[in-house]
N, C-alpha and C positions, 0 to 999 in steps of 0.2 A: 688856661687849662683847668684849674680847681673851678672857674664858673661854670665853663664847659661840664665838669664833674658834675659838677650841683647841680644842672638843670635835670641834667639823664638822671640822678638818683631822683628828682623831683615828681616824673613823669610814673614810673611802677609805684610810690607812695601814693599820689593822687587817685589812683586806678585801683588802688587797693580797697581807699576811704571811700569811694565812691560807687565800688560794683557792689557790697552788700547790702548797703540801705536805698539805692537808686538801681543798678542795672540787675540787680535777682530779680528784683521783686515785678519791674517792669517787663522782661524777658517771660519769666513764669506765666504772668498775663495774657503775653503774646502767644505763647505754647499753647494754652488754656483756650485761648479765642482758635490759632489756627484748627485745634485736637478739635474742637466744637463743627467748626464748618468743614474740615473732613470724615467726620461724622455722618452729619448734614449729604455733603454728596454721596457716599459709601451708602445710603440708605436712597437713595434715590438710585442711583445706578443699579442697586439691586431691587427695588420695585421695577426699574426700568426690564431689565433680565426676567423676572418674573411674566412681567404682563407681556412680553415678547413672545417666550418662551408658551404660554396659554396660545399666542392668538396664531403660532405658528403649531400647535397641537391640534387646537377646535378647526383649524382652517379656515380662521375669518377674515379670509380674502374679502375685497371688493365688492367682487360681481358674485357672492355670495349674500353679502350684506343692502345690496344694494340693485335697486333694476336695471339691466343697462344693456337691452337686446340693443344691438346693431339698426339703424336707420336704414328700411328697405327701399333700395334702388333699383328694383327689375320693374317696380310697377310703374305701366307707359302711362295711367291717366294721372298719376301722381306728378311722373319726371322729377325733376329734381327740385321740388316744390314741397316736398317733404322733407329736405334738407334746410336748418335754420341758417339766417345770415349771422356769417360770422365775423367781425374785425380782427384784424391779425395787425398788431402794433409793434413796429421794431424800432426803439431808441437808439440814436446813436451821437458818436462825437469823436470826429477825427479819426474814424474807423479806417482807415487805410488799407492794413491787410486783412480783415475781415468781412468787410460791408461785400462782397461777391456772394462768398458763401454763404452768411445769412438771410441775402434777398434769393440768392437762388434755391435753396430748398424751402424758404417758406411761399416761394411763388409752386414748386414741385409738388405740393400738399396735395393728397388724393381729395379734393372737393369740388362742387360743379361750380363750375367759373361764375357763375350768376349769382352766387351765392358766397360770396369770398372776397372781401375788402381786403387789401393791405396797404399798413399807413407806414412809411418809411419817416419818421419823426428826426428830422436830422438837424442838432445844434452845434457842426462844424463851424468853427472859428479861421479855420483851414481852407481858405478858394478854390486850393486846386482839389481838394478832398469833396468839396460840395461839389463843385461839375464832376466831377468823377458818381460819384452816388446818385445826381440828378440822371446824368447820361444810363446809368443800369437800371433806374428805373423806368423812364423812357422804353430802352429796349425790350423790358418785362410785357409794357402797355402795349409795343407793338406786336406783341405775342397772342396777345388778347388777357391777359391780367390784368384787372381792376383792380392797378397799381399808384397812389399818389404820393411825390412826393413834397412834405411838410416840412419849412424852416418856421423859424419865429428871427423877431426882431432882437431878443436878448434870451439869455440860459436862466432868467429867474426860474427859480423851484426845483433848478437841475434835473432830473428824472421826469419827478413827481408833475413838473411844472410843462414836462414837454408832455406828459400822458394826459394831462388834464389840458390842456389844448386842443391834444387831438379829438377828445371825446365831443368837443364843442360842436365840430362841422353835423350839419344838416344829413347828409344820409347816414351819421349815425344810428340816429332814431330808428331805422330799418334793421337796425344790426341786435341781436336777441344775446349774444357773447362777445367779448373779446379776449383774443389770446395775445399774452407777450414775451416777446422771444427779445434776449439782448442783443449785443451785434455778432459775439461768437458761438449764439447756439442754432444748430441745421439738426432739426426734428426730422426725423422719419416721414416717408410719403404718406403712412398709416395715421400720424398722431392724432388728426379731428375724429377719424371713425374711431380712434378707441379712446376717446376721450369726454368729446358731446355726448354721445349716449346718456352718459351720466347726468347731466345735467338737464336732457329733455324729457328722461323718466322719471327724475326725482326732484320733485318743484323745491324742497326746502333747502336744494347745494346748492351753495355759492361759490366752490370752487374748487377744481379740479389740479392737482399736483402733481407732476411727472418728477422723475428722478432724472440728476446729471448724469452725464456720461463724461469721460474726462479723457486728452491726451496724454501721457505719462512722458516727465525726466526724473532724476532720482528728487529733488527738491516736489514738484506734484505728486509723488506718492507719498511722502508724509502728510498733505493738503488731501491726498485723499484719505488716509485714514481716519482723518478727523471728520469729514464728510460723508462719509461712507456711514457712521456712527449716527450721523443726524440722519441720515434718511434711513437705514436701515431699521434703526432701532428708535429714536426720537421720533420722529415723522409719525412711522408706521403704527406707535405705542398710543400717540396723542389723537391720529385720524382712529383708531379704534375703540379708544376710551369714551374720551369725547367729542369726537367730530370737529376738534379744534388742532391748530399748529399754524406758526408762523410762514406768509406765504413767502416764497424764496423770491419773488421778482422778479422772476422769468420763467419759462416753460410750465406756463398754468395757463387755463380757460376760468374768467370769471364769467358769473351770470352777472349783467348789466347793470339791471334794474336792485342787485346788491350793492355791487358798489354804488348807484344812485344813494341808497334807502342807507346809504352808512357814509354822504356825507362828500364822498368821491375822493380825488386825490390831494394831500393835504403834503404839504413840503417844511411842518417844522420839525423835522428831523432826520437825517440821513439815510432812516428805514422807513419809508413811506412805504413798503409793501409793508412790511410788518405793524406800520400803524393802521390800515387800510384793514389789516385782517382782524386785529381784536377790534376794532369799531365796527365790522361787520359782523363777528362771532358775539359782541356784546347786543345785535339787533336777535340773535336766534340763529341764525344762519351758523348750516353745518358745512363744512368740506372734509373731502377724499384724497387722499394720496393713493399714487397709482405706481406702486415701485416696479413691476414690469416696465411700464411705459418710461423710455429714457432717451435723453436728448443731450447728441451729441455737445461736447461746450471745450471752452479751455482753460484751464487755470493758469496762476499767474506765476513766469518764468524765472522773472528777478526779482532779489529779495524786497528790492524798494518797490516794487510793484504790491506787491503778497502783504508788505507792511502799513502803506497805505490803505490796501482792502482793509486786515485785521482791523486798523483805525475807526474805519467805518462800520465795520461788523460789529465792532464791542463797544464805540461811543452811544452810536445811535440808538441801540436797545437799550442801555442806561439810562441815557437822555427821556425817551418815549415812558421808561417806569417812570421817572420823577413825575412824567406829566397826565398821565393816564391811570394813576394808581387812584386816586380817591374817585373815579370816574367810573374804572372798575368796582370797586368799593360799594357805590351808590349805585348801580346796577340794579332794575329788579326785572328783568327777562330771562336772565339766566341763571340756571342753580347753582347754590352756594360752593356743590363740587367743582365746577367751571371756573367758579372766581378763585380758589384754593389752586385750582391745577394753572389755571396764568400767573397769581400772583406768585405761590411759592415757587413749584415745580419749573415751570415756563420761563420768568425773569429771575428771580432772586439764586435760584439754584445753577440754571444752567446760565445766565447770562451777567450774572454777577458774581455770587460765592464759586465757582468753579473757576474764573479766574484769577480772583485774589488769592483764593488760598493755594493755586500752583506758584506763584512769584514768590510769595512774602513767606510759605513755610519752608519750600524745598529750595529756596535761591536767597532768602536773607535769614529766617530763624534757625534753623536744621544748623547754616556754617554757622550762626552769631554763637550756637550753644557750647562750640568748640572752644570757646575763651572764657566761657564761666563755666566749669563744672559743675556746679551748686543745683544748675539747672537740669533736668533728665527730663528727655522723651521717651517713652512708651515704645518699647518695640510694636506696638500693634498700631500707634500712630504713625512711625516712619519707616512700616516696613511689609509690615502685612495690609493694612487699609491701603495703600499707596499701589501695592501689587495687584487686590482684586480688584482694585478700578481700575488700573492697566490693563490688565485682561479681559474686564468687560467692556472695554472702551476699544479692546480689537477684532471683537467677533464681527463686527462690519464689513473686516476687511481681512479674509483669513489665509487669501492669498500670500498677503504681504508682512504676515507675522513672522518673517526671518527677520523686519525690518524697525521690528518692535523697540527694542535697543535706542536706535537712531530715533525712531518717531520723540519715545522720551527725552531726548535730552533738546532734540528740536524744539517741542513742546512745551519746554521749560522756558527757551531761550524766549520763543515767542509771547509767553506769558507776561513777559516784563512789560511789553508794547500793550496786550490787552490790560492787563493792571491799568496803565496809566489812562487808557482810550476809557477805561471804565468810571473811572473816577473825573475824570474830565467830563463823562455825560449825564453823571450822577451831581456832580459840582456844576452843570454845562459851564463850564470855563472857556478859553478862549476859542477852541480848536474844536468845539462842541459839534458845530453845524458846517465843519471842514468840508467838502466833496473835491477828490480826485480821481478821474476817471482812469480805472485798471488797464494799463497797456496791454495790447494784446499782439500775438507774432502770427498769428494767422498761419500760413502754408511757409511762410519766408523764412528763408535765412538769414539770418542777422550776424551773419560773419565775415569778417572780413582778412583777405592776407594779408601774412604776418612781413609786408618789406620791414625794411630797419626803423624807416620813419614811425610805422603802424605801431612797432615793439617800443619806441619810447614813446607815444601818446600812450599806449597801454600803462606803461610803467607807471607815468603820468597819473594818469587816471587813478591808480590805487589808491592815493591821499583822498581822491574824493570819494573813495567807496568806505572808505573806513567812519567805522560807528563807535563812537567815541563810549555811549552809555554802556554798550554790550563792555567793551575793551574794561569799563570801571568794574562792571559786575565780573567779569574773567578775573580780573585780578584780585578782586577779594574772596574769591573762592579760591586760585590755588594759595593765598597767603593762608586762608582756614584750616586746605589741603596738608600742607607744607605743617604746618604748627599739632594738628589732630595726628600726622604720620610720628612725629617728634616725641607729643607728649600726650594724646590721646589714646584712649582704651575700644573703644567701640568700631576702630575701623571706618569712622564717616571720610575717609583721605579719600579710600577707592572712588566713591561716587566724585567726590567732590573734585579731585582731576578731570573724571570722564566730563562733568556740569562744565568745570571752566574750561577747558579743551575748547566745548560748543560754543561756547559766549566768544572766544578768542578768533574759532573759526571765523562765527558771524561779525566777530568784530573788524576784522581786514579785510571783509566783502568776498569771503571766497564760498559765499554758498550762492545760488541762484543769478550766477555774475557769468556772462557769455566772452568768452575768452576766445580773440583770435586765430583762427590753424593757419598754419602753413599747407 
C-alpha cells in the first residue's frame, strides 16, 4: 500500500519538474507557430473575400472577359463541319450503379454525331461489371454513337494510366478536345455548346471548368460546403486573377494539343489532374471556370468512402508540392505573380497550412493549454480569427448556414485524416501513391430488411465500423473538457464537449453508415 502511495505522490512531482522547463516553453512554441499560420490563412481568406467581392461588383463574368459566341448551326454549306471533333473520355472501375447513367447522358450531349467520340475507359476487375458496361456500350453504337469500348491488360497509372491510353488510338488525332466526365457525372444536353465556344475563340485556353452539382444526405451537405467554397470563391478568384486553378478531374474540356505541349498524363501522384494543370499553366496556358455551367455528380455516402477520397485529396497535392516546387521555381514563362499565387496561395495555404493548423490547434493545442496555465491564447487567435474564417468559408453555401455548427465540428473531425494524408505526401511515406476508388450508390438502395438475422449481422458489424484514432482523440478532449469545467477560467469545456461529442460520433461509425429499415 505505502508503494502503491509512493508511486502516485511520484507521478504530479515529476509533472511539476518537468512542465516548467520542458512543456511551457515547448507548448508556447506550438501556440506561436499555430497563431502564425492562422494568421497566414485569415489573410488569405480575406484577400480571397476581397477579390470575390471586386469580380462580382465589375461583373467579370466569363463571356465578358472572354469570346465565346455560340458555334453556328443553321448554315447548310457549313453543316456540321463547323463543329470541332470532340473526345468525351469516361473512366471507370467497378462502376455498377453508375456506369448507365454516365454513358447515357454523355451519349445525350447536344452534338452532331459525326463529330463526337466517346471513349468508355473501363479498368473493371469485375467480369460481370465489364459485360455489363460492354453490352451499354454496344447498345449506344447501335444507336448510331461513336461509342468504343476500352480495357487494358492491367490498372497501372490508375486514372492517369487509363486517360493516357486512351489518348494513344489513331482517330484521336482528328479529335481538336477532350472532355472527361467520371462514372457518376451526367452533364447536361447543353454542356459542349456552352463550353467549346470558349476554347475555339480563344487559342491561348487550355481549359475549360464546369461546376459540380451534388445529391444531398445530411453527411454531403457538409461535403458540400466545403466545395461549394472551392468553386464559388477559390475557382472563380484564381480563373480571374490569373487564369490559373487546379483542374478537378472531371467535368472540364481540355484543348489537346495542351495537354500534348505539357507533357500528357503523368501517374506519379494521385492528382494527375492537378499535376497536368500546373505543367500546363507553367507552358503559358490560361483556363476558365464556368460556374453557371454544372454537372450533375455524387458525393461520397459513407464515412470510409469520404475518408479514403480526403486521403487522396490532401496526400496527393502534398506529394506533387515536394516534387514540382523547384520546377515551379525555375520557371521562366510565367510571372513571378503566378509562381507566388501556386506556390504560397495555391499549395502552402490552401493545401497544406489550412489543414495542419485546423487538427493541431483547435484538436491538440487549444485542449493541451488546459493542463498548463502558464500558457495563454489570444482571444483573437481562438476566437475571433477562427469565426471570420468560419463565415467566410460559408458564403459558398448560404443556403445551408443553419448547418454551420455541425459543418465545424465535422470539419475538425476530418482534419485529423487530412493532417496525416498531408504529411505522409509531404514525407511521401508509405500510403503516398495509395488509390482507392470512391463507391458510388448511383439510383440504388442499399438497404436491406431488418429480419432478426439482418439485426445481428448489423450489431455485428459495428466493431468493424469503429475508428479507434477518432475514439483516442474523443477521449482526450472530454478528459480537457472534464478538467477546464473543474478548474478552468476561460470556458474552453463548452467547445471541447461539443469537439469530443463529434470525434466519438465518428468514432462508432455512426455518421455516413446505411442502417437497415424495417
Amino acid at each position: 500500500m505505502e508503494a502503491a502511495n509512493g508511486g502516485a505522490a511520484v507521478l504530479p512531482e515529476a509533472w511539476s519538474q518537468v512542465r516548467a522547463p520542458v512543456i511551457v516553453p515547448l507548448l508556447r512554441l506550438a501556440v506561436a507557430i499555430c497563431l502564425t499560420m492562422s494568421v497566414l490563412l485569415f489573410l488569405e481568406r480575406m484577400y480571397m473575400a476581397v477579390v470575390i467581392a471586386g469580380v462580382k461588383l465589375l461583373r467579370r463574368r466569363p463571356e465578358r472577359r472572354y469570346r465565346c459566341d455560340p458555334i453556328p448551326d443553321d448554315d447548310p454549306e457549313l453543316a456540321s463541319s463547323a463543329f470541332p471533333v470532340v473526345l468525351v473520355q469516361i473512366p471507370m472501375f467497378n462502376e455498377r450503379e453508375v456506369y448507365q447513367l454516365s454513358i447515357g447522358a454523355v451519349c445525350g450531349l447536344s452534338w452532331p454525331s459525326d463529330r463526337l467520340v466517346v471513349q468508355v475507359l473501363d479498368d473493371s476487375t469485375d467480369p460481370v461489371v465489364k459485360e455489363m458496361v460492354r453490352m451499354e456500350c454496344e447498345r449506344w453504337a447501335h444507336k448510331g454513337v461513336n461509342i468504343t469500348y476500352q480495357i487494358r491488360e492491367n490498372r497501372k497509372g490508375y486514372k492517369a494510366g487509363a486517360l493516357k491510353e486512351g489518348m494513344k488510338h489513331g482517330y484521336v488525332r482528328e479529335c481538336e478536345y477532350v472532355v472527361i466526365f467520371d462514372a457518376d457525372f451526367q452533364p447536361d444536353p447543353d454542356f459542349l455548346r456552352r463550353t467549346i465556344p470558349y476554347l475555339v475563340h480563344n487559342s491561348d485556353i487550355a481549359l475549360v471548368q464546369a461546376r459540380w452539382r451534388f445529391d444531398e444526405c445530411l453527411m454531403t451537405r457538409m461535403q458540400e460546403m466545403s466545395l461549394d467554397y472551392h468553386f464559388t470563391v477559390e475557382q472563380e478568384v484564381s480563373s480571374s486573377v490569373c487564369a490559373f486553378f487546379g483542374f478537378n478531374g472531371t467535368a472540364g474540356v481540355w484543348r489537346i494539343s495542351a495537354i500534348n505541349e505539357a507533357g500528357g498524363w503523368k501517374d506519379r501522384t494521385t492528382v494527375e489532374d492537378m499535376d497536368l494543370a500546373i505543367r500546363a499553366s507553367l507552358k503559358g496556358w490560361k483556363f476558365v471556370y464556368l460556374g453557371d455551367v454544372q454537372v450533375k455528380s455524387e458525393l461520397p455516402s459513407t464515412f470510409k468512402a469520404f475518408r479514403f477520397q480526403q486521403h487522396r485529396w490532401s496526400c496527393g497535392p502534398a506529394n506533387l508540392f515536394r516534387k514540382m516546387l523547384m520546377e515551379i521555381v525555375r520557371n521562366k514563362k510565367v510571372t513571378i505573380w503566378k509562381k507566388i499565387h501556386v506556390i504560397y496561395n495555391f499549395f502552402l495555404i490552401r493545401k497544406i497550412v489550412a489543414h495542419i493548423v485546423t487538427f493541431t490547434f483547435y484538436c491538440l493545442i487549444i485542449p493541451a493549454t488546459i493542463f498548463v496555465p502558464e500558457v495563454r491564447i489570444p482571444k483573437w487567435g481562438c476566437v475571433y480569427i477562427p469565426t471570420i474564417i468560419t463565415l467566410l468559408n460559408s458564403v459558398g453555401t448560404p443556403r445551408s448556414f443553419h448547418l454551420l455548427f455541425f459543418w465545424i465540428l465535422f470539419e475538425n473531425v476530418m482534419s485529423l485524416h487530412r493532417t496525416k494524408a498531408t504529411l505522409i505526401g509531404l514525407l511521401e511515406a508509405g500510403r503516398a501513391n495509395e488509390w482507392v476508388v470512391t463507391e458510388k450508390l448511383g439510383n440504388a438502395l442499399k438497404m436491406k430488411s431488418s429480419s432478426k438475422s439482418s439485426v445481428r449481422k448489423s450489431f455485428m458489424r459495428v466493431w468493424d465500423r469503429l475508428n479507434v484514432t477518432e475514439l483516442g482523440v474523443a477521449a482526450f478532449l472530454f478528459s480537457c473538457g472534464w478538467y477546464d469545467l473543474a478548474f478552468g477560467k476561460d470556458h474552453f469545456f463548452i467547445y471541447l464537449f461539443f469537439q469530443g461529442a463529434a470525434f466519438f460520433i465518428v468514432g462508432i461509425g455512426y455518421v455516413g453508415t446505411i442502417v437497415p429499415q424495417s
